[in-house]
Backbone as numpy.savetxt, mean C-alpha at the origin, in Angstrom:
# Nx Ny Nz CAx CAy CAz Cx Cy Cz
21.46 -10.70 -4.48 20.64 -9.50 -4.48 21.50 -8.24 -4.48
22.75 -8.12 -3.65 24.08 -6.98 -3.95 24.17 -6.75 -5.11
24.73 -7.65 -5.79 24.89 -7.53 -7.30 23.71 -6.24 -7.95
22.53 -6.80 -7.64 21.90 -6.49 -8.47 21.29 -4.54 -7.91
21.74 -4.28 -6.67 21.38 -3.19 -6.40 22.39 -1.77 -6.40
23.32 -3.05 -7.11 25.22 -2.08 -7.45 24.38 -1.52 -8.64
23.98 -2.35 -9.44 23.78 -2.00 -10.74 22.99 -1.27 -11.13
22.14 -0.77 -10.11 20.50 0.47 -10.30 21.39 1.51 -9.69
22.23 1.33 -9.15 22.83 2.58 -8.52 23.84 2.89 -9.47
24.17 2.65 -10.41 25.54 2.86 -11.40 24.68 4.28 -11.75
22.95 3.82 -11.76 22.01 4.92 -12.86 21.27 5.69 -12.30
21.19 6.10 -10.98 20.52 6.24 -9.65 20.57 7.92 -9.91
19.08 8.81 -10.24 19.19 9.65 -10.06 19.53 10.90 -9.40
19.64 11.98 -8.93 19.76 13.03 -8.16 18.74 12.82 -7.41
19.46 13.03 -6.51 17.93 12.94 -4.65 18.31 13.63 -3.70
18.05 14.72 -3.38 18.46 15.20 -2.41 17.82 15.06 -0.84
18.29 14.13 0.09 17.17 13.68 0.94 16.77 15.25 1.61
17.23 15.62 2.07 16.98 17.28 2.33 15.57 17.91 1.90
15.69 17.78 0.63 14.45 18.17 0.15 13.12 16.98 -0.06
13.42 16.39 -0.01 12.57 14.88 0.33 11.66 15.12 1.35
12.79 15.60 2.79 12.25 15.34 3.77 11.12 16.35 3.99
11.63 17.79 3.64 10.91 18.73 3.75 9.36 18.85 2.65
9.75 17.86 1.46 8.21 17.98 0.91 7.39 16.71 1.72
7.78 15.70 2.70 7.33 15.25 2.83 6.54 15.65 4.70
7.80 16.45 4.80 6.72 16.73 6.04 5.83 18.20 5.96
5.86 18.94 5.01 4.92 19.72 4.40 3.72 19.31 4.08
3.63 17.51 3.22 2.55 16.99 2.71 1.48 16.45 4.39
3.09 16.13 5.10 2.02 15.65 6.43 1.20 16.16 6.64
1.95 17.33 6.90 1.46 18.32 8.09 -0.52 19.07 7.38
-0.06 19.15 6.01 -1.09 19.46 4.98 -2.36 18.38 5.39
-1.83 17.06 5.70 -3.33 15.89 6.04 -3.55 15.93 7.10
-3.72 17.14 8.36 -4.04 17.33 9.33 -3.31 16.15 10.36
-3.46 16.67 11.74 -2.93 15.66 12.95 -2.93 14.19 13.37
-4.04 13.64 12.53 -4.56 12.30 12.36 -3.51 11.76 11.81
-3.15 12.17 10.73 -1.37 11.68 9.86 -0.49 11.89 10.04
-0.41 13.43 10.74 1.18 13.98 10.98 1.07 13.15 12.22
0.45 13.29 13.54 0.95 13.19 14.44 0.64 11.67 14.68
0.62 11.07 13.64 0.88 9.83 13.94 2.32 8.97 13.18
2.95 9.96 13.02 4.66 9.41 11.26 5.19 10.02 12.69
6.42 9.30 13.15 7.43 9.92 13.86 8.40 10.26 13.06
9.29 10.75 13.48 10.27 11.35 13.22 11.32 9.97 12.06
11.66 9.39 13.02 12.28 8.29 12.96 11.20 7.34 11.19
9.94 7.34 11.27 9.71 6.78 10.60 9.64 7.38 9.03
9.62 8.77 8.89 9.75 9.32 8.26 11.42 9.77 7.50
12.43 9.28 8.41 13.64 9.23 7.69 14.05 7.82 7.23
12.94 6.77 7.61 12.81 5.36 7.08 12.11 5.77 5.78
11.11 6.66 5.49 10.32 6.88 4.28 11.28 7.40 3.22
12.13 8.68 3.27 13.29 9.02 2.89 14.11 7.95 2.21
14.50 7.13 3.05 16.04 6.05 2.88 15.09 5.33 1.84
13.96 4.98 2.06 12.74 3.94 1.04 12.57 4.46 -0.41
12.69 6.19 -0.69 12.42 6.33 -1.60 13.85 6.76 -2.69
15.06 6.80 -1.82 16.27 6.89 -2.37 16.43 5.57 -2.84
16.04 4.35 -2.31 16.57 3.11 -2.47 15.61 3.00 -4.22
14.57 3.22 -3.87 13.24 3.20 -4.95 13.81 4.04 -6.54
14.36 5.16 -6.39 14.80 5.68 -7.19 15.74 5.26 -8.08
17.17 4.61 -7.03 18.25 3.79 -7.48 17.76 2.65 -8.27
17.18 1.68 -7.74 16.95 0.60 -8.53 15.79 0.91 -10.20
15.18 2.12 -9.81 13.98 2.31 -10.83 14.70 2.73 -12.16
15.76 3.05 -12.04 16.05 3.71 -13.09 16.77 2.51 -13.73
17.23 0.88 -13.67 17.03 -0.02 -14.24 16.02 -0.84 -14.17
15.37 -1.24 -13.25 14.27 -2.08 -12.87 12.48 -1.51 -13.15
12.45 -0.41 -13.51 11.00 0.08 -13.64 10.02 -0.31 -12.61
10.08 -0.17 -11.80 9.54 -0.45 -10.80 8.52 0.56 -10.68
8.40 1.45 -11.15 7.22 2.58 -10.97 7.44 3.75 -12.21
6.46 4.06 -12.61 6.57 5.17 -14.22 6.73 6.22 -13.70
6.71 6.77 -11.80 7.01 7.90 -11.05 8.80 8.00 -11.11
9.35 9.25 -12.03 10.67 8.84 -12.30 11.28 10.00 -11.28
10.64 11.45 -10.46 10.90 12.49 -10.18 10.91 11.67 -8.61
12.11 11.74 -7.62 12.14 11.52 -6.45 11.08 12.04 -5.80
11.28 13.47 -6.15 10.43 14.65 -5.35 8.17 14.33 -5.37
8.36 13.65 -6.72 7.27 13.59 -7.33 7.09 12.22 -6.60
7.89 11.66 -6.10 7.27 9.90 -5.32 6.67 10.51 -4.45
7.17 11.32 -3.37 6.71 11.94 -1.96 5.27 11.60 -2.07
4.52 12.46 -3.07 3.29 12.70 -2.59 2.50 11.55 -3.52
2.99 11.09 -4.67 2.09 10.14 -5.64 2.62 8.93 -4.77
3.66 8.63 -4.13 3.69 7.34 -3.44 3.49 7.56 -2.05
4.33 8.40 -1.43 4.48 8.23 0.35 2.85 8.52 0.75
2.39 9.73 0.53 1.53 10.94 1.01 0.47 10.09 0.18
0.45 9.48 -0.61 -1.29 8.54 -0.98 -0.94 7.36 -0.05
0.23 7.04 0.23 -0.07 5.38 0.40 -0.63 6.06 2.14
-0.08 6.75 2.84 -0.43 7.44 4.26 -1.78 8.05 4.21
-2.32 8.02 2.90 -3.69 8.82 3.43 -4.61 7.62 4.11
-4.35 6.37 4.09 -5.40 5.20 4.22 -4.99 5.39 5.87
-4.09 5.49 6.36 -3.73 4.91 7.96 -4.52 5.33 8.99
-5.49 6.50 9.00 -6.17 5.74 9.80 -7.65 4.80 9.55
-7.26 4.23 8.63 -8.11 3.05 8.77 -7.29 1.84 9.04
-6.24 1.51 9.10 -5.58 0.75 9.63 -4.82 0.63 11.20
-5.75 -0.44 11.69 -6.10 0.32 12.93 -6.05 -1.09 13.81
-5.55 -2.10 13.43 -4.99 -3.85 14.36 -5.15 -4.62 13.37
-4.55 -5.91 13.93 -4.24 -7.03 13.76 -3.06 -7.35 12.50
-3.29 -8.36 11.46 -2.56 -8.53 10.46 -2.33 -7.61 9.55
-1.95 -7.19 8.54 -2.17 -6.38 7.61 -1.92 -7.27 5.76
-2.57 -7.43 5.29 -2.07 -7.84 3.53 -1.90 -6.77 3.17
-1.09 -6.47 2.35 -0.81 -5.47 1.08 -1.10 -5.82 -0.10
-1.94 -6.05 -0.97 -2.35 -7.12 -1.92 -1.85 -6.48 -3.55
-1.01 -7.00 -3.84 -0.44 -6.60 -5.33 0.52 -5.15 -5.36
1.38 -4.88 -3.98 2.27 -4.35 -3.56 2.95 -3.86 -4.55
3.67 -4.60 -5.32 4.26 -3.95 -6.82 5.64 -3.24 -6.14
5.94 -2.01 -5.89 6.98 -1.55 -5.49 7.44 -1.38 -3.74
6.28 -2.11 -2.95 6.08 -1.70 -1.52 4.88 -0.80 -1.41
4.48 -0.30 -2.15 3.26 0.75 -1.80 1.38 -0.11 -1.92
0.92 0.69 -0.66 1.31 1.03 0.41 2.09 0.55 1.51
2.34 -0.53 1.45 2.28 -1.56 2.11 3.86 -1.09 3.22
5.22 -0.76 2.46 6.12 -0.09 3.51 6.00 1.58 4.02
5.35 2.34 3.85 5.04 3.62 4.32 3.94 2.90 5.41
3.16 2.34 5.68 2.39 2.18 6.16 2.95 0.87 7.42
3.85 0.14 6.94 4.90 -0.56 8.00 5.85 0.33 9.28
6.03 1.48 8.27 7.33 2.35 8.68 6.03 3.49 9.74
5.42 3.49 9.75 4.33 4.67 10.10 3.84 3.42 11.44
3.29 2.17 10.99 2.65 1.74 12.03 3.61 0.26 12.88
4.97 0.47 13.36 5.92 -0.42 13.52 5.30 -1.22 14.86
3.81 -1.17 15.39 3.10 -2.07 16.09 2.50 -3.31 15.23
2.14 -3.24 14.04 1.61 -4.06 13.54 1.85 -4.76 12.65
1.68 -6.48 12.12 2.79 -7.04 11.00 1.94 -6.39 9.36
2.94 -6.71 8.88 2.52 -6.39 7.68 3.08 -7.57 6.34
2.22 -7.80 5.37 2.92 -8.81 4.54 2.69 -8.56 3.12
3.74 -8.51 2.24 4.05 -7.63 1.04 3.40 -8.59 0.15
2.53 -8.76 -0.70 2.45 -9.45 -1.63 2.36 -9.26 -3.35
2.94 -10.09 -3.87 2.92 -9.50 -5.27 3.70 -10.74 -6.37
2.61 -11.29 -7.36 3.14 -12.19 -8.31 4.25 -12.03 -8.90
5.23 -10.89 -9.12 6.10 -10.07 -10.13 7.95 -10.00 -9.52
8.34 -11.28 -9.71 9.62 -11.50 -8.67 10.51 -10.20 -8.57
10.66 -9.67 -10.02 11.19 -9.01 -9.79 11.24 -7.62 -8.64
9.93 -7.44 -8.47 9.18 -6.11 -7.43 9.23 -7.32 -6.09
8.97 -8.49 -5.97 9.64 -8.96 -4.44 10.76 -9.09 -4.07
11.60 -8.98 -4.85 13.08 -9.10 -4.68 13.68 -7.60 -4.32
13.31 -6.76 -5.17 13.49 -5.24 -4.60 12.74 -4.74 -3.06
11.44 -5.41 -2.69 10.77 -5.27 -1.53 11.24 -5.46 -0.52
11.84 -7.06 -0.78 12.53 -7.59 0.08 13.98 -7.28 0.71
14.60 -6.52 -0.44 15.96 -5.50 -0.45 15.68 -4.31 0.58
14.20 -4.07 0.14 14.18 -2.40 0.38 13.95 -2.67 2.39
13.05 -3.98 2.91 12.58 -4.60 4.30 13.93 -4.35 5.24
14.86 -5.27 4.31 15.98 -5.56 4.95 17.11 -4.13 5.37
16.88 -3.41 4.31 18.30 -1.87 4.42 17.35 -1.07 5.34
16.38 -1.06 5.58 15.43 -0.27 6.32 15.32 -0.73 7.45
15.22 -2.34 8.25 15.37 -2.93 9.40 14.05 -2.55 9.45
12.96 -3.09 8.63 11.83 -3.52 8.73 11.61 -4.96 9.65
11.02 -5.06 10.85 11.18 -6.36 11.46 9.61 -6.92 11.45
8.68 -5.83 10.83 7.37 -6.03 11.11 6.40 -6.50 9.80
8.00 -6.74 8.54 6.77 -6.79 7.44 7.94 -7.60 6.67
7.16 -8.23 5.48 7.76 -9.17 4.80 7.09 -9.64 3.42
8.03 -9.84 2.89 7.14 -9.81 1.17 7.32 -11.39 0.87
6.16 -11.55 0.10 6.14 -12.58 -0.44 5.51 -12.82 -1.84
6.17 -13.48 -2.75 5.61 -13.61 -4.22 5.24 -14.62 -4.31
3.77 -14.37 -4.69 2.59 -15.14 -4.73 1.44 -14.87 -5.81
0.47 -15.66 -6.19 -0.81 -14.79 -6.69 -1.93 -14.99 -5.84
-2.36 -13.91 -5.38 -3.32 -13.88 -4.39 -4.19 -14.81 -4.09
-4.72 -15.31 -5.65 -5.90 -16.55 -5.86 -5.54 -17.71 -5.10
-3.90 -18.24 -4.98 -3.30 -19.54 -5.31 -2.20 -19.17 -3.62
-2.47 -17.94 -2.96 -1.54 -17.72 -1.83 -2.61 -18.55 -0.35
-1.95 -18.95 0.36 -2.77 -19.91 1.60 -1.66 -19.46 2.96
-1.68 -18.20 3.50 -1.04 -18.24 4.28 -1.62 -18.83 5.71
-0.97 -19.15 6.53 -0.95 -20.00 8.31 -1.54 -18.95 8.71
-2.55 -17.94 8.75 -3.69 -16.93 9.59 -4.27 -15.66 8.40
-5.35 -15.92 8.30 -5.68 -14.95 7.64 -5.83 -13.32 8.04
-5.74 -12.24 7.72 -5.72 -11.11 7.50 -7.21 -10.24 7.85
-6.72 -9.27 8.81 -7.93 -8.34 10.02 -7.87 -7.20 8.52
-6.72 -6.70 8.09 -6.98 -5.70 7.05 -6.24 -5.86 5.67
-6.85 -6.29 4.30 -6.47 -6.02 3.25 -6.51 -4.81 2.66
-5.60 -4.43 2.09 -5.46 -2.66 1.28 -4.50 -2.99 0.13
-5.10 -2.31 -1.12 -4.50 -2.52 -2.45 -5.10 -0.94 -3.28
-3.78 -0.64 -3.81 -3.78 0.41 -4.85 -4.74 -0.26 -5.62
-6.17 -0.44 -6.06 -6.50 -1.21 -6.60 -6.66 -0.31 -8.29
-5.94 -1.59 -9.04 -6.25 -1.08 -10.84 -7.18 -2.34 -11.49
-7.95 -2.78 -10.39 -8.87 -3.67 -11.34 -9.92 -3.79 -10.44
-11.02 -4.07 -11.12 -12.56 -3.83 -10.41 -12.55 -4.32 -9.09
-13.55 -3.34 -8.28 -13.85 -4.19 -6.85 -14.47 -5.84 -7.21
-15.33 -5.83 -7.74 -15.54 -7.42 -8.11 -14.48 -8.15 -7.92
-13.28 -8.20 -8.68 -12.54 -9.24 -9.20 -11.34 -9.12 -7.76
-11.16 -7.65 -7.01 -10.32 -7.48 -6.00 -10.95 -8.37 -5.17
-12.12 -8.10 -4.58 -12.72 -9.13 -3.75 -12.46 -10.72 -3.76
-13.15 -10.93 -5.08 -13.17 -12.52 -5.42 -11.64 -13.03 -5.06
-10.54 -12.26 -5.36 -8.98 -12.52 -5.09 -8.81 -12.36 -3.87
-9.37 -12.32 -3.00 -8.46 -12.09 -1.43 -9.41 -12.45 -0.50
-11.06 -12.56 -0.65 -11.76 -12.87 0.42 -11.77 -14.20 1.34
-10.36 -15.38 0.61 -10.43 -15.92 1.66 -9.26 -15.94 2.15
-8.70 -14.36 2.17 -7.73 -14.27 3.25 -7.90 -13.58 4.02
-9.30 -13.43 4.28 -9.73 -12.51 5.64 -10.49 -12.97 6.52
-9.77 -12.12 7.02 -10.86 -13.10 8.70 -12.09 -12.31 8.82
-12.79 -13.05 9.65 -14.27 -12.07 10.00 -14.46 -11.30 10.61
-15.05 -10.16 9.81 -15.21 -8.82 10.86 -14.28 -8.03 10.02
-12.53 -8.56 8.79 -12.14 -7.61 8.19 -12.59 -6.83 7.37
-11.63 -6.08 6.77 -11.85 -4.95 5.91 -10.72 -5.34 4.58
-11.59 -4.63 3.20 -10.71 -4.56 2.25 -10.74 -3.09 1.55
-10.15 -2.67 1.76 -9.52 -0.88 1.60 -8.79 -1.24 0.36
-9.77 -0.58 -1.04 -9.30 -0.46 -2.10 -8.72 0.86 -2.60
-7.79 1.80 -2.72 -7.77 2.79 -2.93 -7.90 3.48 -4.78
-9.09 4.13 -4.63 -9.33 4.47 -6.06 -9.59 6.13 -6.67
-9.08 6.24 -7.60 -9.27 7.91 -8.09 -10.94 8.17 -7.83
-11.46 8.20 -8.79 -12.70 8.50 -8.84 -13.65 7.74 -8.16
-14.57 8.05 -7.58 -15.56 6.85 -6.54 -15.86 5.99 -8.02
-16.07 4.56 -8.07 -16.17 3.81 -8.93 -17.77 2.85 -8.53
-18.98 4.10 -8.91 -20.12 3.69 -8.68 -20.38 2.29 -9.41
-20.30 2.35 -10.29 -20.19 1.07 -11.27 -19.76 -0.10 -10.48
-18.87 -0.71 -10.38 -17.89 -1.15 -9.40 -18.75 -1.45 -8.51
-19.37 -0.73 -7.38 -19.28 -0.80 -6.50 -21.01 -1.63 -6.22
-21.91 -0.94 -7.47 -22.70 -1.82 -7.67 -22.69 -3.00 -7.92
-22.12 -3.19 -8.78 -21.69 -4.69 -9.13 -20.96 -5.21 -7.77
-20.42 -5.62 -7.24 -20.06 -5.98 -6.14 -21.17 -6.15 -5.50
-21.90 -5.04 -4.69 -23.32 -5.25 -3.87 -23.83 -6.49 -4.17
-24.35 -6.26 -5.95 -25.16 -7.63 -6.87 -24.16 -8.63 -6.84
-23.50 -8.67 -7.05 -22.68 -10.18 -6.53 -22.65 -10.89 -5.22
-22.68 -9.71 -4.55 -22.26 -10.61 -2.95 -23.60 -10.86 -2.52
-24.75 -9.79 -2.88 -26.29 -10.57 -2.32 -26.39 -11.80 -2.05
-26.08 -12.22 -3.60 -26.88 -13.69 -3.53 -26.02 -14.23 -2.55
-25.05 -14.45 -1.39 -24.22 -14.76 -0.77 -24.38 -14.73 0.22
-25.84 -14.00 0.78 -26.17 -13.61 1.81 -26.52 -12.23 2.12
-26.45 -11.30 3.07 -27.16 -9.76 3.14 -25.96 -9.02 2.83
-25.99 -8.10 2.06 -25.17 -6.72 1.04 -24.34 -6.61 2.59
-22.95 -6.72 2.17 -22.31 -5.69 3.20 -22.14 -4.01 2.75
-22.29 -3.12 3.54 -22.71 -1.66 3.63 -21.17 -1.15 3.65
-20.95 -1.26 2.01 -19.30 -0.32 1.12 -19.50 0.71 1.65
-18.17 1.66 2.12 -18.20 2.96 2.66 -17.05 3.56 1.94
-17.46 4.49 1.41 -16.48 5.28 0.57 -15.75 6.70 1.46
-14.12 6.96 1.66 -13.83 7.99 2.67 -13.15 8.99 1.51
-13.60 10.16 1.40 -13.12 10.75 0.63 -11.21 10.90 1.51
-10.05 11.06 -0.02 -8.79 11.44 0.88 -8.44 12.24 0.25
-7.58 12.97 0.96 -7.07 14.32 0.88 -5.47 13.69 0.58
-4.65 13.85 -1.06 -3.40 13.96 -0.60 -2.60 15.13 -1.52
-2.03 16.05 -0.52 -1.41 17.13 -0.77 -0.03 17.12 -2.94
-0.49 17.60 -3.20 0.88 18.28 -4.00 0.10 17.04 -5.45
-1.13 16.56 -5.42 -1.77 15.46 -5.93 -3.08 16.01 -6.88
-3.19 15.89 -8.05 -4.42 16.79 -8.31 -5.05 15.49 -8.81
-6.62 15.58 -8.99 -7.89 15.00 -9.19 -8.36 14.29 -7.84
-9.24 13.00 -7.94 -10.18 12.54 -6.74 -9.20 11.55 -5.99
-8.81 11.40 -4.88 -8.50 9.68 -4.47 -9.62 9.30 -3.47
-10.33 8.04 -3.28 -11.26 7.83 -2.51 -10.69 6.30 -2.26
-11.34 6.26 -0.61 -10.70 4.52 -0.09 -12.31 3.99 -0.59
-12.44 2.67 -1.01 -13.54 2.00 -0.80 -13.29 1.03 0.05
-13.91 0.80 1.13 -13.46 0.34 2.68 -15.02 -1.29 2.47
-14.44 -2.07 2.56 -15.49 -3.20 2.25 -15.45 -4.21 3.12
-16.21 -4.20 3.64 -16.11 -5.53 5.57 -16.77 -6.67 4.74
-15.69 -7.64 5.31 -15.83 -9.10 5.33 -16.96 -9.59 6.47
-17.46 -10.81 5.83 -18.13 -11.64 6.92 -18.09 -12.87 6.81
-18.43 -13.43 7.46 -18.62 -15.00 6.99 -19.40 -15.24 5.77
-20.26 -14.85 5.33 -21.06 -15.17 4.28 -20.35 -14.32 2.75
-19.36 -13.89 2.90 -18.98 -13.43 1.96 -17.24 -13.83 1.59
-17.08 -15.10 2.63 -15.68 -15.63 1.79 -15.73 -17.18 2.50
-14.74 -17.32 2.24 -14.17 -19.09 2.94 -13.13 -19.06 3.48
């Protein structure tokens, strides 16, 4: 894995953590006390070291089409932090993780609770797993898998996924890795009424509609809609 993180760094853009730090605690401070005053100090120069590492390898590995350091802050750090407080105990999935997001801002922010990286795409677990280890992440851990075909030893109090494919099909992929009583926190631009109907009509016949709650989010230096669609598990709606 050395080898391979000499070699993103041969191409490793300009980063000035300096200014990193300062757009990123500008963006905090911008999502009111609920966010700032919950990122310590400490976890926020873990967010820093996360997105220098992110940069280095991206510029061979593509790991994200976000090529501007400055420009990760708020399209990666400051969205993946707008969900936290809904993450709020037990396990955590990160479901189709891709570069760590949300899944290590949200490790580094909440170092009480485990967290587990998932993502079919070796190459983005192998960088995850790079990025766990230089960071002294002890609370989270990636694993490459496909969600459908993953069977982990305890299922999951909270799933959350950048989601780029319908609530339908997000659901059908992860509902039996949740336990009862969880949540699946999809994060999406525009509220996705469509979507969200369809889902309702699917899960009926399954038993009684669970009651989708949409939280509008606020993330700074970010223009158009981001909205969580927050979707509780029950027994009648997985295995």
């Amino acid at each position: 894995m050395a080898p391979i993180a000499g070699r993103a760094a041969k191409t490793a853009p300009a980063a000035d953590p300096s200014r990193l730090r300062h757009r990123l605690d500008a963006g905090l401070a911008a999502m009111g006390p609920a966010i700032d005053g919950a990122v310590d100090a400490a976890a926020r120069e873990g967010m820093v070291a996360f997105l220098l590492l992110l940069a280095r390898w991206n510029r061979a590995y593509n790991l994200t089409a976000v090529r501007d350091p400055l420009e990760m802050v708020p399209r990666h750090l400051l969205d993946s932090l707008a969900v936290l407080p809904w993450v709020t105990g037990g396990q955590v999935l990160d479901l189709g993780t891709g570069a760590g997001l949300p899944g290590i801002p949200l490790a580094l922010a909440r170092p009480d609770l485990g967290f587990t990286l998932l993502d079919s795409n070796g190459k983005k677990t192998r960088f995850v797993s790079q990025a766990i280890t230089e960071l002294g992440l002890v609370n989270a851990e990636a694993v490459q898998a496909r969600a459908e075909t993953y069977r982990p030893a305890r299922k999951f109090a909270t799933i959350v996924a950048r989601a780029v494919t319908s609530l339908t099909a997000l659901h059908e992929a992860c509902a039996h890795l949740a336990k009862d009583g969880g949540h699946l926190l999809a994060l999406k631009g525009r509220i996705p009424r469509d979507e969200m109907d369809a889902l309702t009509m699917t899960l009926h016949g399954a038993g009684p509609s669970p009651r989708i709650r949409v939280h509008p989010l606020q993330v700074p230096f970010v223009d158009g809609e981001r909205n969580l669609i927050d979707i509780p598990f029950d027994a009648s709606a997985h295995g």
